[in-house]
N, C-alpha and C positions, 0 to 999 in steps of 0.2 A: 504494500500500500504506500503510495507515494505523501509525501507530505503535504502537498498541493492538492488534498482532496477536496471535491465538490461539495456542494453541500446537498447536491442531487445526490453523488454515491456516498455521503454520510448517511441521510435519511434515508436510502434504499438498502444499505446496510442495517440498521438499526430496525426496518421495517422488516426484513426479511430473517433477522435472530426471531425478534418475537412471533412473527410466524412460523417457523422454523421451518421456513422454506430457503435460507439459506444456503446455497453450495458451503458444501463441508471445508474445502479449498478456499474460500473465503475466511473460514472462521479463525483469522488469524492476531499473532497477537495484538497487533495494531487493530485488528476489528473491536479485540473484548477492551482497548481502549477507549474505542468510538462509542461503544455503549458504553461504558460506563462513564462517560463523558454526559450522553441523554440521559441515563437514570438518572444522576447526579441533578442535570440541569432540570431535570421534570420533577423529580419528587423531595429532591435537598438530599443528604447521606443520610438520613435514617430511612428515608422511604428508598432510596437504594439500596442499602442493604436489606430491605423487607422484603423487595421487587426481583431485584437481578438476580438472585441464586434460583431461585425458581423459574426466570428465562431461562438460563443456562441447561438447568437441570431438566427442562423440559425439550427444549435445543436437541440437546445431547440425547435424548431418547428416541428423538423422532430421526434422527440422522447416525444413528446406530451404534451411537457409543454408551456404553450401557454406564451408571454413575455406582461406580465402587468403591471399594476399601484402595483399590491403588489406578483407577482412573478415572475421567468424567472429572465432573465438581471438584473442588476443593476450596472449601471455605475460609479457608486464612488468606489464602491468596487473593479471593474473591475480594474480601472485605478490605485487605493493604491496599491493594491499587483502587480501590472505591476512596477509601478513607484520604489517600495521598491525589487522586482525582480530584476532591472537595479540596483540599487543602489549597491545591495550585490554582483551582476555580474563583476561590475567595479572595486571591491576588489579579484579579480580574473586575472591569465592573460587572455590577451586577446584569444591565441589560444586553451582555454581552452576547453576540449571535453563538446558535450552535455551533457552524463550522469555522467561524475563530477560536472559539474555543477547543473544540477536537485540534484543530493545529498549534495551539499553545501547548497540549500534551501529547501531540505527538514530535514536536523537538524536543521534549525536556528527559530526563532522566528514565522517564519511566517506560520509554520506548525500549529502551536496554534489557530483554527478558531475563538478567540477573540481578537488577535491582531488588528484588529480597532479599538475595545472599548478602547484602549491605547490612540486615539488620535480625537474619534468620540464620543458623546452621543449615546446612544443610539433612541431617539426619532430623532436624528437628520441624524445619519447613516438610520435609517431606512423610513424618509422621504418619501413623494412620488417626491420629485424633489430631492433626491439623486439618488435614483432609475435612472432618467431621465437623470441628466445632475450630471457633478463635484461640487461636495460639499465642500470646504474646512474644515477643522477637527476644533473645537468647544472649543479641550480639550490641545492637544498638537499639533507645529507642525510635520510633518513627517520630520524624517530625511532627511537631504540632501547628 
């Protein structure tokens, strides 16, 4: 996914997860940025974190990745880049468009798919009760 997304393949993006009509080859990690960029901007982070693991986990059913002890969902992960999503959003104005916003987080740090290991072990990121439930970070905290 290019940095210079659209705001037409933002929102075709984010329409097609909660559909889950999705090409699976899409669902990348820049895509579970883009959404979690819209839940964030739609419901605030608590209504994202109420909202988007249940996208996901239903996502992932319908596109044939079954949500286990070691794949599918993973909730700690879910929840850090949701939480660090708001964080970067709130250094934003408020009536900020969607697709500036998806591109402010997709240059920044969090486009890096090792950015947990910044604040997670890895045995403990990849837990089977991370997986399940919020894990607190091991290594650093997350910013607030």
């Amino acid at each position: 996914m290019k940095h210079g997304i659209s705001a037409v393949d933002a929102a075709a993006l984010v329409h097609g997860l909660r559909g889950a009509t999705l090409p699976r080859a899409q669902w990348t990690h820049a895509a579970h940025l883009v959404a979690g960029v819209w839940h964030v901007q739609q419901g605030g982070l608590a209504g994202a974190e109420r909202e988007m693991p249940a996208v996901i986990r239903r996502y992932n059913e319908c596109s044939g990745v079954p949500n286990t002890t070691t794949s599918g969902y993973h909730e700690t992960l879910t929840l850090a880049y949701l939480r660090e999503i708001a964080r970067q959003l709130s250094t934003l104005p408020p009536s900020v468009e969607f697709v500036t916003a998806v591109r402010a987080v997709l240059t920044s740090d969090l486009l890096d798919s090792n950015w947990p290991h910044r604040f997670w072990s890895r045995s403990r990121l990849w837990s089977l009760e991370a997986r399940q439930v919020w894990v607190d970070p091991d290594l650093a905290p997350l910013l607030r």
